[in-house]
C-alpha positions as CSV (number, residue, x, y, z in Angstrom):
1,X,-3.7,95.1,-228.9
2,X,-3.5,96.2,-232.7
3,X,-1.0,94.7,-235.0
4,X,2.8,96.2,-235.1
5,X,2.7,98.7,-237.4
6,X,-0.3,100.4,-236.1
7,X,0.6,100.2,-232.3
8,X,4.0,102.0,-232.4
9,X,4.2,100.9,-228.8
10,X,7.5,101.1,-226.7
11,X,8.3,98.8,-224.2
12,X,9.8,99.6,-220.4
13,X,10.3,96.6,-219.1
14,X,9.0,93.4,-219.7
15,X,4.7,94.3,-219.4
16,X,4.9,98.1,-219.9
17,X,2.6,99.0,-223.1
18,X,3.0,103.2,-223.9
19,X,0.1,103.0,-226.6
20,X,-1.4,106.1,-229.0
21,X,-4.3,107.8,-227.5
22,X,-6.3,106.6,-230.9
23,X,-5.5,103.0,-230.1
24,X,-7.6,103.4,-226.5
25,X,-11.8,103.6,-226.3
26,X,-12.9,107.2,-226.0
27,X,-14.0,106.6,-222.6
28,X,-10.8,106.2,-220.9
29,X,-10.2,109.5,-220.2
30,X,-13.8,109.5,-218.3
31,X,-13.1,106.4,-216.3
32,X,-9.8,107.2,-215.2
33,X,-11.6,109.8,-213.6
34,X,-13.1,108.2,-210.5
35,X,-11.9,105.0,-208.8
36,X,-14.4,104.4,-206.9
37,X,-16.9,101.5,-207.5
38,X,-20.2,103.1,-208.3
39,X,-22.9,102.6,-205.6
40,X,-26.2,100.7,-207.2
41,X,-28.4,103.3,-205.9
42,X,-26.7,105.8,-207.9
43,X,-26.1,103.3,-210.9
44,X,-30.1,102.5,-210.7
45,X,-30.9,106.3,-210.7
46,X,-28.5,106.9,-213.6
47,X,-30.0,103.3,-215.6
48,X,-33.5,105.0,-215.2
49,X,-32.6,108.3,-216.5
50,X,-31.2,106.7,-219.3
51,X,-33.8,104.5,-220.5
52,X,-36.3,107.8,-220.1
53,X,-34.1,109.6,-222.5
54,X,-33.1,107.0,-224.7
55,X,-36.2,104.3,-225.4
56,X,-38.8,106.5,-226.0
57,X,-36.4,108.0,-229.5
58,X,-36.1,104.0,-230.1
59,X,-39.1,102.7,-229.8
60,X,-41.1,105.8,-231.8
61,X,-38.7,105.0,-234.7
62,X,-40.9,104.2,-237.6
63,X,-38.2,103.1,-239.9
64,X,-39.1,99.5,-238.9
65,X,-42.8,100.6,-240.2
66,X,-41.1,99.7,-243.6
67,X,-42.0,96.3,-244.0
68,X,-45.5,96.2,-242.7
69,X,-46.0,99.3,-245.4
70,X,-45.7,97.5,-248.2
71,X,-47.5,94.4,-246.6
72,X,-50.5,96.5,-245.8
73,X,-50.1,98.1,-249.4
74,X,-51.4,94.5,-250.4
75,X,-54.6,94.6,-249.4
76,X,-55.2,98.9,-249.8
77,X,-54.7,98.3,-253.7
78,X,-51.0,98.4,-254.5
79,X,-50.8,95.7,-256.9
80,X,-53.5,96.6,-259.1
81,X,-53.0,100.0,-258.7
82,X,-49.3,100.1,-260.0
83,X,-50.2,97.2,-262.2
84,X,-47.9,94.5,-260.4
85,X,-47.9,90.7,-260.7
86,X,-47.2,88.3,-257.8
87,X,-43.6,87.9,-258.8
88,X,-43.2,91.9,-259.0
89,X,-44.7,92.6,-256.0
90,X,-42.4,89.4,-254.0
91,X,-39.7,91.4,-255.6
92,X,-40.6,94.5,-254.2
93,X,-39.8,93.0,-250.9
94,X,-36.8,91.3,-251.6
95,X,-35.1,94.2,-253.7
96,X,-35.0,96.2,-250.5
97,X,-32.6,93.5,-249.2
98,X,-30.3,93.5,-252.1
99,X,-29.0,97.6,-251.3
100,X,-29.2,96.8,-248.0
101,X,-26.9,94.0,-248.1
102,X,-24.7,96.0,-250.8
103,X,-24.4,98.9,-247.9
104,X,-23.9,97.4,-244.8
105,X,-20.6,97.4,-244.1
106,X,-20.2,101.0,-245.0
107,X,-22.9,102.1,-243.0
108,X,-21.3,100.3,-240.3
109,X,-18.2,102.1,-241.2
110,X,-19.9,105.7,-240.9
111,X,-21.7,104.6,-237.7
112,X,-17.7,104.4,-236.3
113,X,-16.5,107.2,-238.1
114,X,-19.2,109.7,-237.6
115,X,-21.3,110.8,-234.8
116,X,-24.1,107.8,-234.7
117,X,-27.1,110.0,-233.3
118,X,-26.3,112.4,-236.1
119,X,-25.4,109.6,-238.9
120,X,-28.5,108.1,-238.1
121,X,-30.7,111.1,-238.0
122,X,-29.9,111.9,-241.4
123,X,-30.4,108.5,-242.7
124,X,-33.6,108.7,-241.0
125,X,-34.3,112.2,-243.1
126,X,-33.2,110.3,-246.3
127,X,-35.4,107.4,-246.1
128,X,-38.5,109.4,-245.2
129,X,-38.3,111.3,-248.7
130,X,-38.0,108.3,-250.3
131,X,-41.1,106.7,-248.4
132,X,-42.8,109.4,-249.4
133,X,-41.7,109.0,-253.3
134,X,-43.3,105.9,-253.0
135,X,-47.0,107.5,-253.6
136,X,-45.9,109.3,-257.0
137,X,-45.0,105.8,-258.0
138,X,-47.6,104.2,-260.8
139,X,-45.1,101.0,-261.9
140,X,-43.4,98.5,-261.0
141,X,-39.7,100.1,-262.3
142,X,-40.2,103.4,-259.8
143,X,-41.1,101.4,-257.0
144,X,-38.1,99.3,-257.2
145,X,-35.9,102.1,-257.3
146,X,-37.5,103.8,-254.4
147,X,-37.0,100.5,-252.5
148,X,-33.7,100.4,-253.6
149,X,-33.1,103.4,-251.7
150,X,-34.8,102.4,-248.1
151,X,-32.5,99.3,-248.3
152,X,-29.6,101.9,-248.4
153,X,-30.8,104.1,-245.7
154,X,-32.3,101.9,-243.4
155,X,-28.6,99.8,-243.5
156,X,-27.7,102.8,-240.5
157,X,-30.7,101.9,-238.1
158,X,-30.3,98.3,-236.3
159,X,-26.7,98.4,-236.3
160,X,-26.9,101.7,-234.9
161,X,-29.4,101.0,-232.2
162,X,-26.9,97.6,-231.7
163,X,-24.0,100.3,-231.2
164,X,-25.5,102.5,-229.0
165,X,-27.6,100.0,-226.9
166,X,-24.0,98.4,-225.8
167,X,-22.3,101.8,-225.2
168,X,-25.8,102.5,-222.5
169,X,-26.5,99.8,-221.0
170,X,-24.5,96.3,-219.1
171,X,-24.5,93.3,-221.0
172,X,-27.1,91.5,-218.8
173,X,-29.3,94.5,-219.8
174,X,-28.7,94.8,-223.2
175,X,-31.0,91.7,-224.6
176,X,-33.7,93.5,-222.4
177,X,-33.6,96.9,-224.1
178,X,-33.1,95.7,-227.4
179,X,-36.8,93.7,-227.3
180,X,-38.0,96.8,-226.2
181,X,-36.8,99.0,-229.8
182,X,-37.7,95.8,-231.3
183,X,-41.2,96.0,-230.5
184,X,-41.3,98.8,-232.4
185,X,-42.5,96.0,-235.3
186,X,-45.1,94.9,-233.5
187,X,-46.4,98.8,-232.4
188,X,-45.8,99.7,-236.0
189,X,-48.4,96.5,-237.3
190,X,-50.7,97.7,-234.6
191,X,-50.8,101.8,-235.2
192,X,-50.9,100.8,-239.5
193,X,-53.6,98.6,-239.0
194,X,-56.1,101.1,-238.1
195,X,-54.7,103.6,-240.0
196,X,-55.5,100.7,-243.2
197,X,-58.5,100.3,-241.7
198,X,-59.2,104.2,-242.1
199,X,-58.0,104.6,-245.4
200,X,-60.3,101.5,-246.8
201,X,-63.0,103.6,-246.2
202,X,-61.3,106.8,-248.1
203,X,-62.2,107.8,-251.6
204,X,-60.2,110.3,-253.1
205,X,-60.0,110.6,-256.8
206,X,-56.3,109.4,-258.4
207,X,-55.2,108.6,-255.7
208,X,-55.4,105.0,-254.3
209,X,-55.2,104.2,-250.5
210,X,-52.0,102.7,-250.7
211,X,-50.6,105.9,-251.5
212,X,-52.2,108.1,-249.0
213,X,-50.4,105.3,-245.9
214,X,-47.5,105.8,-247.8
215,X,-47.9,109.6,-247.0
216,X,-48.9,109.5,-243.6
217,X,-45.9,107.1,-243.0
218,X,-43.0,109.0,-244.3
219,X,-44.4,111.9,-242.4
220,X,-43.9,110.4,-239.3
221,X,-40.9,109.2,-240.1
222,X,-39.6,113.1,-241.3
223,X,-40.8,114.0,-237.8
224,X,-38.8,110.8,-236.3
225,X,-35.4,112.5,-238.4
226,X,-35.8,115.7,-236.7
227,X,-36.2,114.2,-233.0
228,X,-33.2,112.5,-233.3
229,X,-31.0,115.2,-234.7
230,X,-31.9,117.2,-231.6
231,X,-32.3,114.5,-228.9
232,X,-30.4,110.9,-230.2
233,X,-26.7,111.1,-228.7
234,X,-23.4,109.5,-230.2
235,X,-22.1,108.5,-226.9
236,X,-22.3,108.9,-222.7
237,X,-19.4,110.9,-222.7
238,X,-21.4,113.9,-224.7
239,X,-25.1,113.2,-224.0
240,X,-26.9,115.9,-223.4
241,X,-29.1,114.6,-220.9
242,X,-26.5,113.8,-218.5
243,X,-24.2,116.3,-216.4
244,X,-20.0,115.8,-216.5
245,X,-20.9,114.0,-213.3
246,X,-23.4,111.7,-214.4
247,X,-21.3,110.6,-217.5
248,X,-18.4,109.8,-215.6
249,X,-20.7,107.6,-213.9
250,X,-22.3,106.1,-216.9
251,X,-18.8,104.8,-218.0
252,X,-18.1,103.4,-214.7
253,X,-21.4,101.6,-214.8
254,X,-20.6,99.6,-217.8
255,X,-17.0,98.7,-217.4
256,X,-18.6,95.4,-216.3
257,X,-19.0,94.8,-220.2
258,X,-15.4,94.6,-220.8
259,X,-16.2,96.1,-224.0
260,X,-15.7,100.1,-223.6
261,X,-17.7,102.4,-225.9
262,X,-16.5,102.8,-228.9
263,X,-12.9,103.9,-230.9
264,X,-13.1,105.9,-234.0
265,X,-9.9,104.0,-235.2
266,X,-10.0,101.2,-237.8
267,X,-8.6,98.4,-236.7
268,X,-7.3,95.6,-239.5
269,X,-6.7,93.3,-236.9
270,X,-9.5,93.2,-235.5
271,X,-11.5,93.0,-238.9
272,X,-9.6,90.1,-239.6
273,X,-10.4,88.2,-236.4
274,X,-14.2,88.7,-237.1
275,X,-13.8,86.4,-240.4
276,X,-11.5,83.9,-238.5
277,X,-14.0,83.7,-235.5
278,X,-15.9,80.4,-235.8
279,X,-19.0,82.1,-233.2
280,X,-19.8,85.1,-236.1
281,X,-20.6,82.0,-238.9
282,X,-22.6,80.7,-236.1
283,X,-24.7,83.7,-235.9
284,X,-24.3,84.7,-239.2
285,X,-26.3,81.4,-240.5
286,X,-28.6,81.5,-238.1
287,X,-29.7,85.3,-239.4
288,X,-30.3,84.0,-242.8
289,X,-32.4,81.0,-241.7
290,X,-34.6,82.9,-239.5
291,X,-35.7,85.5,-241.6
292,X,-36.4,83.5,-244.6
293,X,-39.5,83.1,-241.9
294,X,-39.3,86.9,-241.7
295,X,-41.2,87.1,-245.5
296,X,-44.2,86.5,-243.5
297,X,-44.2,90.3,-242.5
298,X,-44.8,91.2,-246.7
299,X,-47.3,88.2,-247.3
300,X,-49.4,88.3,-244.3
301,X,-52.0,90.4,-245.4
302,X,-52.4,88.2,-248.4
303,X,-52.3,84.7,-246.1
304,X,-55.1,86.0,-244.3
305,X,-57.1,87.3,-247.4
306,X,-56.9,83.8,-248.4
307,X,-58.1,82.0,-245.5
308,X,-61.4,83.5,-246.5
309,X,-61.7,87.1,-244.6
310,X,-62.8,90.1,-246.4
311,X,-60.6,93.0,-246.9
312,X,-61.8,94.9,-244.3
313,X,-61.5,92.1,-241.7
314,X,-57.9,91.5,-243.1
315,X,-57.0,94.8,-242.2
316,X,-58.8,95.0,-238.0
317,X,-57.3,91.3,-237.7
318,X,-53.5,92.7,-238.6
319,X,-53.6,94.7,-236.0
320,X,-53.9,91.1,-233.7
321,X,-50.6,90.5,-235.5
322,X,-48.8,93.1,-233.6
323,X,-50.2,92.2,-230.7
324,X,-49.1,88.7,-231.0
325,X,-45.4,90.3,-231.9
326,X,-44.9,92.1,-229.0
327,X,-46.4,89.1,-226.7
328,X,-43.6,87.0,-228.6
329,X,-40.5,89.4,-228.0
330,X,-41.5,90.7,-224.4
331,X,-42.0,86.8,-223.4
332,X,-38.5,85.8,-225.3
333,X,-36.9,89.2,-223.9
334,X,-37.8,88.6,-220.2
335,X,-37.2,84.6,-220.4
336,X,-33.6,85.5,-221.8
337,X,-33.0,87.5,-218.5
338,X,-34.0,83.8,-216.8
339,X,-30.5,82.3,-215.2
340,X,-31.5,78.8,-215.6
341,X,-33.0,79.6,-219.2
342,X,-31.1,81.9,-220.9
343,X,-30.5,83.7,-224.2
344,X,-30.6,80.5,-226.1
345,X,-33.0,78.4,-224.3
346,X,-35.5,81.6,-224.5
347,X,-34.8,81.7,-228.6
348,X,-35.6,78.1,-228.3
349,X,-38.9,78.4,-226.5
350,X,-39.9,80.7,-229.0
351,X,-39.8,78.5,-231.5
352,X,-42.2,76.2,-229.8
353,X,-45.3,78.4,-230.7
354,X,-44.2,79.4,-234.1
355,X,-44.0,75.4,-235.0
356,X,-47.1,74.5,-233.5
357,X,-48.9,77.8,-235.6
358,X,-47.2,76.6,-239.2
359,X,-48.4,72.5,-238.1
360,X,-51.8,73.9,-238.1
361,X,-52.2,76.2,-240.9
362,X,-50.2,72.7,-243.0
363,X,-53.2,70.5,-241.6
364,X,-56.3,72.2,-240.6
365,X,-58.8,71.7,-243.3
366,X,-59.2,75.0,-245.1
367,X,-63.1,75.7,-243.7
368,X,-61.8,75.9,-240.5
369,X,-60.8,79.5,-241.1
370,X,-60.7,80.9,-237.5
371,X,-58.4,78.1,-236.2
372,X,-56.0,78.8,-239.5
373,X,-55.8,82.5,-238.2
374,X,-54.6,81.3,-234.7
375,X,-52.1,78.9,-236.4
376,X,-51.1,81.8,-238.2
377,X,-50.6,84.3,-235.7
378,X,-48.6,81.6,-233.3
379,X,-46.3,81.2,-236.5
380,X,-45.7,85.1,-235.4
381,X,-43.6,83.4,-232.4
382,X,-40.8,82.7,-234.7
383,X,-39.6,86.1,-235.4
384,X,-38.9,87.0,-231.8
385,X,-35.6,84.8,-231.4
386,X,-33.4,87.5,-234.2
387,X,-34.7,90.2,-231.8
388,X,-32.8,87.7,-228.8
389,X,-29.9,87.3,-231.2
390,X,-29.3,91.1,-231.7
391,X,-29.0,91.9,-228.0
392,X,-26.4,88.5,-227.6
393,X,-24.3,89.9,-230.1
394,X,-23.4,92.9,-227.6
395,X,-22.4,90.3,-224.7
396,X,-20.8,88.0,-226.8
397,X,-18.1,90.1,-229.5
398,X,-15.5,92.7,-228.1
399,X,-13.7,95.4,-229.8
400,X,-15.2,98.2,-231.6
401,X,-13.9,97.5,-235.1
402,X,-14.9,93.7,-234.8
403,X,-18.3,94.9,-233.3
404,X,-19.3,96.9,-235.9
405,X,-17.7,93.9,-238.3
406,X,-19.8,91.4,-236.8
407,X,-22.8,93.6,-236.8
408,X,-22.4,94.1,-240.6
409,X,-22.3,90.5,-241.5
410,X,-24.7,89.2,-239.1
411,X,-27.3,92.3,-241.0
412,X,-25.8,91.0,-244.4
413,X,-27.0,87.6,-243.3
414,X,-30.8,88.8,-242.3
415,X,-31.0,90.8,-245.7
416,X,-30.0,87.3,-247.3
417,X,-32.8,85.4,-245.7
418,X,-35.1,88.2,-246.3
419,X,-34.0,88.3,-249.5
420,X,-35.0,84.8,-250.0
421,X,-37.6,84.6,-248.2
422,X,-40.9,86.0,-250.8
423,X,-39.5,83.8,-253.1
424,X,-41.2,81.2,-251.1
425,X,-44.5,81.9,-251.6
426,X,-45.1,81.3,-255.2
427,X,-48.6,81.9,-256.5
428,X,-48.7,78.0,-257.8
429,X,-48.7,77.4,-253.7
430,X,-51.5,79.6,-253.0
431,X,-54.6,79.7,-251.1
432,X,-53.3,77.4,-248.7
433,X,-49.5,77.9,-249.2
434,X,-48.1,74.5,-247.4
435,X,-44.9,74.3,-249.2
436,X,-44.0,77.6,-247.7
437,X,-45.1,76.9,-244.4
438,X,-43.0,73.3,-244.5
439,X,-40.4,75.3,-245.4
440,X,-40.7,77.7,-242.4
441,X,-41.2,74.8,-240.1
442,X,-38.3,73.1,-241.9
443,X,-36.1,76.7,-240.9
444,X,-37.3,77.2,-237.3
445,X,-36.0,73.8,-236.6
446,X,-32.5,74.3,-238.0
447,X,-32.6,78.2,-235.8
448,X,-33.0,75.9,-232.7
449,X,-30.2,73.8,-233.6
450,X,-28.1,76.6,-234.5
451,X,-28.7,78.3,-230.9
452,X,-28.0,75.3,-228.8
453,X,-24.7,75.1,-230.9
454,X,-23.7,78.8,-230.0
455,X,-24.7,78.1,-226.1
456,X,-22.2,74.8,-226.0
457,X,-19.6,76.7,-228.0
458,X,-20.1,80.2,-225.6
459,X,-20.1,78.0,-222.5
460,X,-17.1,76.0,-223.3
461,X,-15.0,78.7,-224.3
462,X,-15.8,80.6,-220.7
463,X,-15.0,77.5,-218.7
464,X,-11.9,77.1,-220.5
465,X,-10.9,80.9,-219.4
466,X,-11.9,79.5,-215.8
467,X,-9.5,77.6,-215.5
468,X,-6.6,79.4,-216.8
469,X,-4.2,81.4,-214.3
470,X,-4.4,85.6,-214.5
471,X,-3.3,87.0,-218.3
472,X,-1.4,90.3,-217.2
473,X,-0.7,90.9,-220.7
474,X,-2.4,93.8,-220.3
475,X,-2.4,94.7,-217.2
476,X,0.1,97.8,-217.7
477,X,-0.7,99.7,-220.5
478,X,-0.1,102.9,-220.2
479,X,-1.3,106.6,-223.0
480,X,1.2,109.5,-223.0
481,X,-1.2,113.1,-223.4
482,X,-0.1,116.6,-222.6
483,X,-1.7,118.5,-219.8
484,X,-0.6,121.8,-219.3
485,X,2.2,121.9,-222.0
486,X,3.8,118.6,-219.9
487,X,3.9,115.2,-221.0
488,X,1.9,113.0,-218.5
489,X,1.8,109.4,-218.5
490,X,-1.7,107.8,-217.5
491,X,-2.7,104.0,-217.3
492,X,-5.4,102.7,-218.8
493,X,-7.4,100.1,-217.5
494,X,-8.1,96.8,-219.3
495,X,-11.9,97.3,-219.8
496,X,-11.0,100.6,-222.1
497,X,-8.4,99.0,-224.2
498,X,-10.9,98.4,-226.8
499,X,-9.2,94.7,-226.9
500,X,-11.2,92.1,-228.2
501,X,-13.3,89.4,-226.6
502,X,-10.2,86.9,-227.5
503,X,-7.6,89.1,-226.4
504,X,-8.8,90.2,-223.1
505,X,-9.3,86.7,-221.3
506,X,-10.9,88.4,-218.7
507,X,-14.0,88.7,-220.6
508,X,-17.0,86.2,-220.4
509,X,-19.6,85.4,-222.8
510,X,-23.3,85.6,-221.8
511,X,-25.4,82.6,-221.9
């Protein structure tokens, strides 16, 4: 439980715990409810209803549109047009990272503090103004301010989808549904493509093509803002698509998580286990590593200019780049959910395709421009492990304060690769770029490494818990509320605690 001071607990007897209501998850109320186990029909029924309301909101969310903006800006006239060099325009896509690293952790404080449908919704609104500010930008100063800003607003989005991913859905689900709002990448690359493709052929006087995607983009993303202040929820204990009924239900269905919903409370104790916690570094260095490959979402309209294609073939043969994203998560998504394979062994085997792709674009000779495209778009393969990561991280970290820690530095981590990452591809390296991809070979490598470590480490640590006898620390805790002007006494079951996944030794890592 929480330290000491915080806990004002009182003892009666030896294993009696009477806790503060704000120590427990807010869905302990709801579960004490019913004590019946939920029948899988109904729990199927409810699963489908939820996914009908919830991953349609996250997988139309064009906030991850961000990246491939200003990649397709390359080729519709951006550098010219607001008179950028190289080096400012790899710094256009690392600045974003810098805000976003600053901002993390107190986004991730909001998202516990306030309503995360509506937190999110408004950093949604936020970052759509400031997409759209991007057109009235002619230089290289307002652009980096205006990127500035989407690294602060866009800090609420993953970590929120994370959050409310886990409260919805079991763990062995949870990898699943998070390919599926991560595909919004490759959806995103596909829709932009032809709407580059479109704008190429535009002629509108001052004012370049760049700026009219930039337009069309924060648009949908204003639209986005107001669909989620209406439809996102916060929580299954108040959505709006479910009846009292049905949310009792939903918190029954994922007590199996040992991991509750969430608690609005700040919890130091828990903060500091995060940092002491050897699996986060883990993680946390394998974020950074993989998205230093992650710069090829900025360059890759420029790597295929300079195989040899023409800017209007650059912009049709993008779309094949979301194509070849979404392959890459769906495959690493659905082999996860593989007993014998696994969340690691799927990361792993996504890898495979991604090496092979940045072997040939290092050795094909540079006529061989078609066969340097499908090297290219196999190096695509390496960005679907993070997307594998992000749904682990649910099934392997309890606790809602060390949760929403863990999320924060594993996000700090990715805007430290990405950060990194254009710095790679230096102008001196160009047409062919092989020091860059070498480098990106050299990181997908070390990610592999890195995942079989947090498999052995994950594994050992659950047969270890195997073979220890019951923990009944917890096993009577008890919340004194008032119904009815009387003081009532009401246990509270393990799995609502909001213990961490090292305090409750009942809970299991996922593999």
């Amino acid at each position: 439980m929480d330290s000491a001071s915080d806990q004002s607990s009182e003892k009666k007897g030896a294993a009696v715990d009477i806790v503060k209501e704000s120590q427990i998850d807010v869905a302990a109320q709801f579960a004490s409810s019913s004590s019946a186990p939920l029948d899988p029909q109904v729990a199927l029924r409810l699963r489908r209803k939820i996914d009908w309301h919830l991953m349609p909101l996250m997988c139309s969310n064009m906030t991850f549109a961000d990246k491939t903006t200003l990649g397709q800006s390359a080729i519709l006239g951006i550098i010219p047009g607001a008179h950028l060099n190289q080096t400012q325009f790899n710094w256009l896509g690392s600045v974003f990272y810098i805000s976003y690293l600053v901002f993390q952790y107190p986004q991730n404080l909001a998202l516990q503090r306030f309503p995360v449908g509506k937190w999110m919704s408004i950093n949604i609104f936020c970052w759509s103004i400031a997409l759209l500010c991007h057109a009235a930008c002619h230089s290289f100063g307002g652009l980096l301010v205006v990127r500035l800003l989407l690294g602060v607003f866009e800090g609420a989005v993953t970590p929120g989808f994370m959050i409310v991913t886990s409260m919805f859905y079991t763990r062995d689900e949870q990898t699943k549904r998070t390919g599926w709002w991560f595909l919004t990448n490759g959806i995103a690359v596909i829709f932009l493509g032809f709407v580059s493709f479109g704008l190429l052929h535009t002629t509108t006087p001052n004012f370049m093509p760049w700026q009219w995607l930039m337009i069309i983009t924060g648009i949908i993303t204003l639209f986005t803002a107001v669909l989620f202040w209406f439809y996102f929820p916060d929580n299954p204990t108040t959505a709006y698509f479910l009846t009292p009924e049905e949310r009792i239900q939903a918190v029954e269905r994922i007590k199996v998580n040992q991991t509750g919903l969430e608690n609005k409370h700040w919890k130091r104790d828990q903060f500091m286990e995060t940092f002491q916690d050897p699996k986060i570094w883990v993680m946390c260095l394998f974020a950074a590593i993989a998205n230093i490959i992650n710069s090829l979402t900025n360059q890759r309209q420029l790597i295929v200019s300079q195989f040899g294609f023409t800017p209007i073939q650059t912009t049709l043969l993008g779309c094949v780049d979301g194509i070849a994203q979404i392959i890459a998560v769906w495959s690493a998504v659905y082999l996860s959910g593989v007993r014998q394979i696994g969340r690691a062994g799927a990361a792993v085997l996504a890898f495979v395709p991604g090496l092979l792709g940045a072997l040939l674009v290092i050795f094909l000779p540079s006529h061989m421009k078609v066969g340097l495209l499908f090297g290219y778009w196999l190096g695509i393969f390496s960005v679907a492990p993070f997307s594998v990561l992000l749904g682990w991280i649910s099934g392997s970290v309890s606790g809602h304060t060390k949760r929403i820690t863990t999320n924060a530095l594993v996000l700090i981590s990715y805007s430290i690769g990405n950060f990194a990452g254009p710095f790679v591809w230096k102008k001196q390296y160009q047409p062919r770029n092989r020091v860059p991809w070498a480098l990106l070979a050299a990181s997908m490598g070390s990610c592999a490494i890195l995942l079989l470590v947090l498999r052995f480490m994950l594994s050992t640590e659950n047969k270890r818990r195997d073979r220890e006898n019951h923990d009944d620390t917890y096993d009577e805790v008890y919340v004194t509320t008032t119904e009815n002007g009387k003081e009532v006494r009401k246990k509270v079951e393990k799995e609502f605690l909001d213990l961490t996944d090292l305090q409750n030794r009942e809970f299991r890592y996922v593999l």
